[in-house]
C-alpha positions as CSV (number, residue, x, y, z in Angstrom):
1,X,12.3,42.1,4.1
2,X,11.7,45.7,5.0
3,X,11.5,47.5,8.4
4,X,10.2,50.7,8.4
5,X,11.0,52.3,11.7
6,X,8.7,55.9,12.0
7,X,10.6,58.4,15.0
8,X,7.1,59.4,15.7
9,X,3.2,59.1,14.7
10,X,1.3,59.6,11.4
11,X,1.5,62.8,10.2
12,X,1.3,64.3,6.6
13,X,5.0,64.3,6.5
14,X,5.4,60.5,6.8
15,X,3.3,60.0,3.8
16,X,6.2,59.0,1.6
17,X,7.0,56.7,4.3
18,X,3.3,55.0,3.8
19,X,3.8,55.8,-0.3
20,X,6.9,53.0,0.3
21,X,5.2,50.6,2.8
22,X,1.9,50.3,0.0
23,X,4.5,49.6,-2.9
24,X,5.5,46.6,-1.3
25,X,2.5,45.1,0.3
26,X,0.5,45.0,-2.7
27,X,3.4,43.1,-4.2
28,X,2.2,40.2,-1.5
29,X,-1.9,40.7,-0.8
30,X,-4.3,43.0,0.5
31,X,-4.5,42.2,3.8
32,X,-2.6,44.4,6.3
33,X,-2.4,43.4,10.4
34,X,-2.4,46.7,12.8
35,X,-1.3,45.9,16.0
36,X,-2.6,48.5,18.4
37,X,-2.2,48.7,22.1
38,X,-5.6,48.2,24.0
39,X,-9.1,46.8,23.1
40,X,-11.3,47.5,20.5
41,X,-13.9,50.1,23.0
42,X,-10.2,52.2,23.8
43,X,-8.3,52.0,21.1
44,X,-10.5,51.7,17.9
45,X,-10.8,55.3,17.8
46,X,-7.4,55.6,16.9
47,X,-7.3,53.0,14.7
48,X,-8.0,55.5,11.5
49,X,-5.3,57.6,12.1
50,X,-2.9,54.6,11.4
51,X,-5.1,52.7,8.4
52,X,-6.4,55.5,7.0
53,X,-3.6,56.4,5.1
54,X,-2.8,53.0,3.7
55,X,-6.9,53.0,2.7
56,X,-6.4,56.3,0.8
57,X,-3.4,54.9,-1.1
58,X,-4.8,51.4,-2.0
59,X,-8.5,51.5,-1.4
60,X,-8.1,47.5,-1.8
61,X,-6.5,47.0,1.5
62,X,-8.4,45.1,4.4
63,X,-7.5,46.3,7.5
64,X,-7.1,43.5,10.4
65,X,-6.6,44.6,13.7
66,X,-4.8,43.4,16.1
67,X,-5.7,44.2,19.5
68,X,-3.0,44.0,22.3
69,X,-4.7,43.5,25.0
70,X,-3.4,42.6,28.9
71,X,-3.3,39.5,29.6
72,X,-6.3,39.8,32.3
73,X,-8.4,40.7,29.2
74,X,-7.6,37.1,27.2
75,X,-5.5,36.9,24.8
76,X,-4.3,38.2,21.6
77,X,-5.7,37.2,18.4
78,X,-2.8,36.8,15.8
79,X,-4.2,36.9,12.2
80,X,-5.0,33.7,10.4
81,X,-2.6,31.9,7.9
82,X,-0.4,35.8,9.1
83,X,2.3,34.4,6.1
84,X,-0.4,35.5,3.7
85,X,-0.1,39.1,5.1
86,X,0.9,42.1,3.1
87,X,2.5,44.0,6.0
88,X,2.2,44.4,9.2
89,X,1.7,48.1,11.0
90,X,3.0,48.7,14.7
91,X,1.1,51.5,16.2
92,X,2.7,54.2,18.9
93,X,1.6,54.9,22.5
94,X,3.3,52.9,25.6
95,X,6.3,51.1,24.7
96,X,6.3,48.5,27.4
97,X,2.6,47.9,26.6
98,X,3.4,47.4,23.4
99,X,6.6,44.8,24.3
100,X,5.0,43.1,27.1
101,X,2.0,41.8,24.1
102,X,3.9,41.2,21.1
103,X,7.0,39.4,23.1
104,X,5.0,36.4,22.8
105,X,4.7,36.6,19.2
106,X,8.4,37.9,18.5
107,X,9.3,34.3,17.2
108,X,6.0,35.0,14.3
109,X,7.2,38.7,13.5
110,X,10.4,37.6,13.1
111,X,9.6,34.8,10.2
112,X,7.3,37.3,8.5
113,X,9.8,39.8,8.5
114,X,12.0,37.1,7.0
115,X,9.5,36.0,4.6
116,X,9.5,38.9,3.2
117,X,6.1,41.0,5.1
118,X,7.2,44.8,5.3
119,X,6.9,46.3,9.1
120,X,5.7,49.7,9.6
121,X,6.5,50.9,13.5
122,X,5.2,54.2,14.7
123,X,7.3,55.5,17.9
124,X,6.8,52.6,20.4
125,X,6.2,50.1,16.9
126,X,9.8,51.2,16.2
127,X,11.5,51.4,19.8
128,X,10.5,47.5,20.5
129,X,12.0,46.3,17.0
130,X,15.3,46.4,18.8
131,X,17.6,43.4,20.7
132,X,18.1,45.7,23.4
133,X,14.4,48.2,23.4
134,X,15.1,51.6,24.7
135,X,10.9,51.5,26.1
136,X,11.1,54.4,29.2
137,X,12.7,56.7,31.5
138,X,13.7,60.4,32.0
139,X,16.6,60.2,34.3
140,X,20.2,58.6,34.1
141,X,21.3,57.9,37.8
142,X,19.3,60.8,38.9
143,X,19.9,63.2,36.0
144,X,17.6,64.0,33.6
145,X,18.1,63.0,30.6
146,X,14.9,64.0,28.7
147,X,11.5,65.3,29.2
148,X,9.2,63.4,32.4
149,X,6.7,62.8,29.6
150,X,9.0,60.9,27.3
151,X,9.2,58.7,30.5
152,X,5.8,56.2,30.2
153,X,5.9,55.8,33.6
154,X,9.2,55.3,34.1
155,X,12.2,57.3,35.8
156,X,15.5,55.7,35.7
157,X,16.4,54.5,31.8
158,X,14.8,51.1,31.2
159,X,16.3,49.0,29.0
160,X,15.0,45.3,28.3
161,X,14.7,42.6,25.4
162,X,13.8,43.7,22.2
163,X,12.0,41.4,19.2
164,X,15.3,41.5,17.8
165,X,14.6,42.5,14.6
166,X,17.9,44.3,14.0
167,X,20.9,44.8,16.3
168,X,21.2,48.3,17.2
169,X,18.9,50.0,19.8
170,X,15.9,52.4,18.7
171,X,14.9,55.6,20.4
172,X,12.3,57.9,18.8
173,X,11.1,61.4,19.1
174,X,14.3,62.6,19.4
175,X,14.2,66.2,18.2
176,X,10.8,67.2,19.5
177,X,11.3,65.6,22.6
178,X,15.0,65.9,23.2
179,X,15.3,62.5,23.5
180,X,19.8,62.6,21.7
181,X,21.1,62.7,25.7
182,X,18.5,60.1,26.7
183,X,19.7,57.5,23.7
184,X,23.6,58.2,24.6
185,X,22.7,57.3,28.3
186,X,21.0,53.9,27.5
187,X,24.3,53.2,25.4
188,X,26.3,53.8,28.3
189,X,24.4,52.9,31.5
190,X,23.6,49.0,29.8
191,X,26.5,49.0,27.5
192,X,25.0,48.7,24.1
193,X,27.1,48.3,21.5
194,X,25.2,50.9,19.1
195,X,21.4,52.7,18.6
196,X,19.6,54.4,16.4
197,X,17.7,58.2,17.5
198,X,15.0,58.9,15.1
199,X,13.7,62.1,14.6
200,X,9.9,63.1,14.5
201,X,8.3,63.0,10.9
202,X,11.1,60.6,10.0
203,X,12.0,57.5,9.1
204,X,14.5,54.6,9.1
205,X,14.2,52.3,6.3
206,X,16.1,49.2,6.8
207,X,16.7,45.9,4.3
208,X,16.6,43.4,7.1
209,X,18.6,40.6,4.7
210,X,21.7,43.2,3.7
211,X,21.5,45.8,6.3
212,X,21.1,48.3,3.8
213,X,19.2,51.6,5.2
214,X,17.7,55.2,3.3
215,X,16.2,57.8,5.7
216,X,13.4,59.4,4.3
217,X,11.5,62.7,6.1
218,X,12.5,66.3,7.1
219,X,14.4,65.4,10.4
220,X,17.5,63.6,10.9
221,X,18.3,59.7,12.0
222,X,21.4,59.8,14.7
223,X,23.6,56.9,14.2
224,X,25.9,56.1,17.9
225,X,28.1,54.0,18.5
226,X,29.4,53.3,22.2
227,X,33.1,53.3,22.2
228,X,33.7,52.6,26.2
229,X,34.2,56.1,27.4
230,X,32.5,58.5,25.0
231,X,29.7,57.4,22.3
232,X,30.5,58.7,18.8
233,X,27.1,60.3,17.1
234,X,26.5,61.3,13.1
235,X,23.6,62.9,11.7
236,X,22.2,61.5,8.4
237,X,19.2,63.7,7.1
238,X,17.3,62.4,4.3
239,X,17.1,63.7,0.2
240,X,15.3,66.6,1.4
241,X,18.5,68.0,3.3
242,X,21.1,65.9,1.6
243,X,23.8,66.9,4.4
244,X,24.7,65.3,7.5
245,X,25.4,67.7,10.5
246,X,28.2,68.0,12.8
247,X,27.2,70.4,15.4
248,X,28.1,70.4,18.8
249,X,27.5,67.0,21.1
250,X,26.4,66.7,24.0
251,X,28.9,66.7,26.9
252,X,31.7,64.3,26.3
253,X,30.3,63.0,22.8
254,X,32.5,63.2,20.0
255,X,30.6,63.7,16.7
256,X,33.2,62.7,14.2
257,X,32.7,59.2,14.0
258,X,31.4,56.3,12.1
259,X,27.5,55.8,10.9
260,X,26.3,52.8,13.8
261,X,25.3,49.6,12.1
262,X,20.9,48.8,11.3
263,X,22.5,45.3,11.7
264,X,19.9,42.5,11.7
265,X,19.7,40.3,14.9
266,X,20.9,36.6,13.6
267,X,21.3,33.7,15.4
268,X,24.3,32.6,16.8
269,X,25.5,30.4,13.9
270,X,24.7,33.1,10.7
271,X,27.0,35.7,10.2
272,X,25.7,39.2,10.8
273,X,24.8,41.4,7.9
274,X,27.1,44.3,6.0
275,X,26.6,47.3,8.1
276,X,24.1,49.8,7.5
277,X,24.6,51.7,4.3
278,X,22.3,53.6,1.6
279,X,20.7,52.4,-0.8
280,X,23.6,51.9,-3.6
281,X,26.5,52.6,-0.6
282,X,27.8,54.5,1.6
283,X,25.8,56.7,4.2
284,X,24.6,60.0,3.2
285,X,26.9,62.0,4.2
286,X,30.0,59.7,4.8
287,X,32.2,58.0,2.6
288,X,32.2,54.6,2.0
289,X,35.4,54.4,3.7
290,X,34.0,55.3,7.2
291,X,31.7,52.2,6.3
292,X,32.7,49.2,9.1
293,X,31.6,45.4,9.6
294,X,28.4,45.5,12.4
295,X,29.4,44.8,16.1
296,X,27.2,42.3,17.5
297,X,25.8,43.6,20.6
298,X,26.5,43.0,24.5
């Protein structure tokens, strides 16, 4: 019951993130579903760049994908008997493509990611695991907040229903985009209770059943938590930095306080999850003191 939530696109630094996602699909099968935005004459050429590496580390593997196409084009093909799936892979590109296909199908992600099926999401695979999806916009009431490009068509912050996979909001590219200001807006402007800012090259890895989470990759993951005025951010780098930073915030941010929660998203009558902690306790970088029960989100 693994998310693995990628703050960008393959790269040869995520390839202990694809070294993890292997180990546990071939404890379940070969076959592996790639949801990619678009059909097979557009987006089969980029297709490789997102199975190739899984082909290099288990040459076993079959590949399915799964084309998200609009809705004018038919509709999309979910895998056969899909509990019988290794994993499942979430490519990158437009988020609200991305969301507006597989929102159908959140109800079958959700009970494979139950089940046990890892998920792999690339940028926009990651964004939309979320209850509230952080999918576009440069500008907070005018202001930018980010780069127009980071935007996907969007300016004003949009902000709609996630899969719900886990609790906390997702934003990605964070340091090569400059996306930290964009992720505190969303928290503020559609008061979200917490989100997650992924760095490029890096991942989140998330137990989905205990909350637990390890960050693995050369950037950082950005934990925040909305506390009604100001939103309270901590940097957690992975074992390759084994610190976590405290430099200066953006305006009004206060950087001193508690890791945000990779809660899961459970129904209404199952408690929520411990909060997000490494693998064996606390956060790298806090103590397991400044560890708190998840808030369930607005």
């Amino acid at each position: 019951m693994t998310l693995f939530l990628v703050g960008g696109g393959p790269s040869q630094a995520t390839g202990p993130i694809y070294d993890s996602f292997v180990e546990q699909a071939r404890s379940r099968g070969p076959r592996i579903a790639l949801a990619i935005l678009g059909a097979p004459e557009q987006a089969g050429q980029s297709l490789g760049m997102y199975a190739d590496p899984i082909r290099e580390r288990w040459p076993d593997a079959v590949i399915e994908p799964v084309w998200l196409i609009d809705e004018d084009e038919g509709q999309v093909e979910w895998p056969n008997d899909s509990e019988q799936l290794g994993g499942l892979v979430v490519a990158g590109g437009w988020a609200p493509g991305y969301l507006d296909a597989l929102t159908p199908l959140s109800a079958q992600i959700a009970q494979l990611v139950r089940g046990g099926v890892p998920y792999l999401g690339f940028s926009a695979g990651a964004q939309i695991v979320a209850k509230h999806a952080i999918v576009g916009g440069w500008q907070s009431h005018g202001r930018a907040v980010g780069p127009e490009i980071a935007g996907d068509g969007s300016t004003e912050i949009v902000v709609r229903d996630g899969l719900g996979l886990i609790g906390s909001a997702v934003d990605v590219h964070i340091d090569s985009q400059h996306l930290l200001e964009r992720a505190i807006s969303a928290l503020l402007d559609h008061d979200i209770t917490s989100a997650i800012a992924i760095d490029e090259d890096t991942a989140l890895i998330v137990d989905v059943a205990s909350g637990n989470t390890d960050v693995v990759g050369p950037g950082a993951v950005h934990w925040l938590n909305n506390e009604g005025h100001e939103v309270r951010v901590r940097r957690t780098r992975g074992p390759k930095s084994a610190r976590t930073d405290e430099s200066s915030a953006p305006t009004g941010v206060s950087e001193t306080g508690k890791p945000a929660s990779a809660e899961p998203s459970a129904p209404d009558d199952t408690p929520p999850a411990p909060s997000g902690t490494a693998s064996g306790g606390a956060l790298p970088g806090t103590s397991s003191t400044e560890s708190e029960p998840p808030t369930n989100e607005k």
